[in-house]
C-alpha positions as CSV (number, residue, x, y, z in Angstrom):
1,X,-1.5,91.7,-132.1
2,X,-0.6,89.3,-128.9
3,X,-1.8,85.4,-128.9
4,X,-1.7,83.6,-126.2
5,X,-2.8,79.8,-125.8
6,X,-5.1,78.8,-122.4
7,X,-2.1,78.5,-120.3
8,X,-1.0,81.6,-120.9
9,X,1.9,80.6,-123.0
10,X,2.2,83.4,-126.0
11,X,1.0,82.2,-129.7
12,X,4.3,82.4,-132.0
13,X,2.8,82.5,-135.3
14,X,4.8,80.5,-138.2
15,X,6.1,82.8,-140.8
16,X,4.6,82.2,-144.4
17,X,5.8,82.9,-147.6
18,X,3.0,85.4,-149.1
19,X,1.3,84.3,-152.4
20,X,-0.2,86.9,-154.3
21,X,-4.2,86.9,-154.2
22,X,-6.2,85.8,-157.1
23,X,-9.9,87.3,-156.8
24,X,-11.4,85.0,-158.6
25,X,-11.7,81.6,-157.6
26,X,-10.3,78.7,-159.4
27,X,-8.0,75.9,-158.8
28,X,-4.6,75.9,-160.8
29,X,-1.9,74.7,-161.1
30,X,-0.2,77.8,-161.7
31,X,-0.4,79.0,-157.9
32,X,2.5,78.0,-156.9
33,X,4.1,79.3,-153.6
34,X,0.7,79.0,-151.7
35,X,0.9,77.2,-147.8
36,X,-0.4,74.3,-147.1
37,X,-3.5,75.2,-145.6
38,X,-3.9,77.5,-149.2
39,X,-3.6,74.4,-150.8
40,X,-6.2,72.7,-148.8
41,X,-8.7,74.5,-148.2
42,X,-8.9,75.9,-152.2
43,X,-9.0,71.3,-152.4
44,X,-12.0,71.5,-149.9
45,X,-13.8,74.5,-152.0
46,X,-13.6,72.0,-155.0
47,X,-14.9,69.4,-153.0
48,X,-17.6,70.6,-151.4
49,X,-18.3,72.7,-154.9
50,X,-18.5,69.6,-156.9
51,X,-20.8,67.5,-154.1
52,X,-17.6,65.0,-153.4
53,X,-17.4,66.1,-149.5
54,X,-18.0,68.4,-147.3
55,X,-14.9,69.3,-145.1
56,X,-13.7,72.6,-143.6
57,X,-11.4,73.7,-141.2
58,X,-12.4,74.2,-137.4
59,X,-12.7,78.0,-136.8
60,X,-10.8,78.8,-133.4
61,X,-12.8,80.6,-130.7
62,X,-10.5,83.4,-129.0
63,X,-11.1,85.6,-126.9
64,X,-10.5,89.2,-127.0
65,X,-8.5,91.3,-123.9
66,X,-7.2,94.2,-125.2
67,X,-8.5,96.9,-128.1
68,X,-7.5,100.4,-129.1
69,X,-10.0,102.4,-131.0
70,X,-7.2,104.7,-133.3
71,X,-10.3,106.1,-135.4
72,X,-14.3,106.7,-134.1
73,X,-14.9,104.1,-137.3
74,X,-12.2,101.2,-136.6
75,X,-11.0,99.1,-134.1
76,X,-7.8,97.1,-133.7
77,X,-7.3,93.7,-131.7
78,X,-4.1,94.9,-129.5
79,X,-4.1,91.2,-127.0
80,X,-6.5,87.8,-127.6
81,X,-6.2,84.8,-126.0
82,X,-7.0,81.1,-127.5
83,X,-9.6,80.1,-125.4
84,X,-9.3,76.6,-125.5
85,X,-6.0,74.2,-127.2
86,X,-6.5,73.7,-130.4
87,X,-7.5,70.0,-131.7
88,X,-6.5,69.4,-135.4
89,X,-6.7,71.8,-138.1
90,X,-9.7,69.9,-140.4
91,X,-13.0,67.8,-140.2
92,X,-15.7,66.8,-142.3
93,X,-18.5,63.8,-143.9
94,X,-17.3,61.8,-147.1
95,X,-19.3,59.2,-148.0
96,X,-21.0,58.8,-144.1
97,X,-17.2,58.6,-142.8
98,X,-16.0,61.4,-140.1
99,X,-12.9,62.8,-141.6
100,X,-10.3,64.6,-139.0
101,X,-7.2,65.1,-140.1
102,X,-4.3,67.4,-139.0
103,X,-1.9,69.8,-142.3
104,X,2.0,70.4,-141.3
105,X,4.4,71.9,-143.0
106,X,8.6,71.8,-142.4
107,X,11.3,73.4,-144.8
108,X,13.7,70.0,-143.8
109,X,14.7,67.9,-146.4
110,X,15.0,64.8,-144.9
111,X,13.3,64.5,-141.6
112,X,9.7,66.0,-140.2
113,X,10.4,67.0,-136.5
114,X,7.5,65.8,-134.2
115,X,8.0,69.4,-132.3
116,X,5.2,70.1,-134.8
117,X,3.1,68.2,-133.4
118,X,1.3,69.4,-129.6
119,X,0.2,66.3,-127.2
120,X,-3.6,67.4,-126.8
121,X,-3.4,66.5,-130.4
122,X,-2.2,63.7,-130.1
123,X,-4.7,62.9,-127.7
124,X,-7.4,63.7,-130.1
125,X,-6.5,61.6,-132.5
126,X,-6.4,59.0,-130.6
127,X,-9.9,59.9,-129.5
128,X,-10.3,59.6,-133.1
129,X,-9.2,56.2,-133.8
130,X,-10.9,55.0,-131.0
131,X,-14.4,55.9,-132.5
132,X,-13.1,54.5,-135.7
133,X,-13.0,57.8,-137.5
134,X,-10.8,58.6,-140.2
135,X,-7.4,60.2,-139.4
136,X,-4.5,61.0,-140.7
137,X,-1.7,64.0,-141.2
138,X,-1.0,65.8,-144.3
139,X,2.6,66.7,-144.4
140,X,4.6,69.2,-146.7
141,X,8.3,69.3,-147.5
142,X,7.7,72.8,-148.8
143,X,11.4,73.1,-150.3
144,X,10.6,70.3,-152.9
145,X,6.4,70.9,-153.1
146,X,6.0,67.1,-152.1
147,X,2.8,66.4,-149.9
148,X,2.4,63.0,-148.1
149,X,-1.0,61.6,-146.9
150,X,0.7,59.7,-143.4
151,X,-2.4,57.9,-140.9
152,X,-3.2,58.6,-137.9
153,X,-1.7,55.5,-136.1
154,X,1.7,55.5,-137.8
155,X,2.1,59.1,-136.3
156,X,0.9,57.8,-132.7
157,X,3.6,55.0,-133.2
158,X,6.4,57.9,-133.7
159,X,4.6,60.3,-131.4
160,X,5.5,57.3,-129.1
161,X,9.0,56.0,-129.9
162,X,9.9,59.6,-129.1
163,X,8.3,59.7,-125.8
164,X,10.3,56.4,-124.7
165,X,13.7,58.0,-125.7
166,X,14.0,58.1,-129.4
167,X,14.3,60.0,-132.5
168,X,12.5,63.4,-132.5
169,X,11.4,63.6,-135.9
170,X,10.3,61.2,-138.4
171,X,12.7,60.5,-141.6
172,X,11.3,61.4,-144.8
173,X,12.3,57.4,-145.5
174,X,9.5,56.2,-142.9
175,X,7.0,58.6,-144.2
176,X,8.1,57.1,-147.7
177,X,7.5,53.6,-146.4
178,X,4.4,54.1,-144.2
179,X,2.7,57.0,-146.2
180,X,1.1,58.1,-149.7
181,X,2.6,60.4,-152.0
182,X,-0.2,63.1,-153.3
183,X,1.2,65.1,-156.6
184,X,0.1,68.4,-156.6
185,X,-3.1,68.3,-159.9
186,X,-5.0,71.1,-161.3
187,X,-8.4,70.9,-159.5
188,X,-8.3,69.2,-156.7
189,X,-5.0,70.9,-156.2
190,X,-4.5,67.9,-153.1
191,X,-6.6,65.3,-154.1
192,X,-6.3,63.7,-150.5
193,X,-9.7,62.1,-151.2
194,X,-8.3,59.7,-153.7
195,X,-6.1,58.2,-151.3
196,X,-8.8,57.7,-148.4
197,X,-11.2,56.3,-151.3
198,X,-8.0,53.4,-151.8
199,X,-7.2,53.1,-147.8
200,X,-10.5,52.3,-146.8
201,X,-12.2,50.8,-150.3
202,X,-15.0,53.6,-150.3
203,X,-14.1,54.1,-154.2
């Protein structure tokens, strides 16, 4: 099946390592191999399960050109098109406070390259900030499992040094120094919430 974002550029999905399926739901520790978003959104289950927060991720509206009926009974999606560029990947209430927040993913070791990143995101979060929501990036190193909590304005400051001519990525040294560590638990599996509830004193 085709993707293809408004301006007709084509959708190249990211490959993903595939993690077998557990019917039952539960958060452990044991699921290892699991994306990012995996990760996340089992975190937001447990959330919103256990009355902490409610945040979800933002469904994307497409829109449907092109599908082949093989059988009377089923259809198959042949060509869609995003119908509008995407924003970031989560939002959500804790504690009266919009959340907003954006989940990456890279298999470097020492750098996270800002290619990742689109500029109408960007643009959002800054939209964000401005309203004094709470934003920030999670970002995966998946190669070593290590997830970093890094705010929204720290990534707007690199978003911009690369604009003016520098560095395309951000080392995994500044995102040491200007973001929080989050070890991977049992249930939450990404307890993100802990680090927003010592950022902004809401604990």
């Amino acid at each position: 099946m085709k993707f293809h974002y408004p301006n007709g550029k084509k959708y190249v999905p990211v490959q993903r390592e595939m993690s077998k399926i557990n019917n039952e739901k539960k958060w452990s520790y044991s699921n290892r191999g699991m994306t990012l978003e995996e990760d996340i959104n089992e975190t937001n289950e447990f959330y919103l399960a256990n009355g902490i927060a409610s945040i979800h991720k933002k469904p994307t509206p497409v829109q449907i050109v092109q599908v082949d009926y093989p059988k009377r009974s089923a259809a198959v999606i042949k060509e869609a098109y995003f119908k509008q560029a995407s924003t970031t990947d989560y939002n959500g209430v804790y504690k009266g406070k919009y959340i907003d927040f954006e989940a990456k993913e890279t298999q470097n070791l020492t750098s996270f390259p800002l290619k990742n990143f689109h500029e109408h995101q960007i643009n959002h979060m800054e939209t964000i900030l401005k309203q004094k929501g709470i934003c920030f990036v999670l970002l995966r190193f998946s190669a070593t499992e290590e997830v970093y909590l890094l705010e929204a304005q720290h990534l707007l400051m690199f978003w911009q040094r690369m604009k003016d001519g520098g560095r395309k990525s951000i080392t995994k040294e500044e995102i040491e120094m200007n973001g929080y560590h989050i070890p991977l638990g049992f249930n939450p599996r990404i307890d993100y919430i802990k680090k927003i509830d010592y950022l902004y004193n809401l604990g």
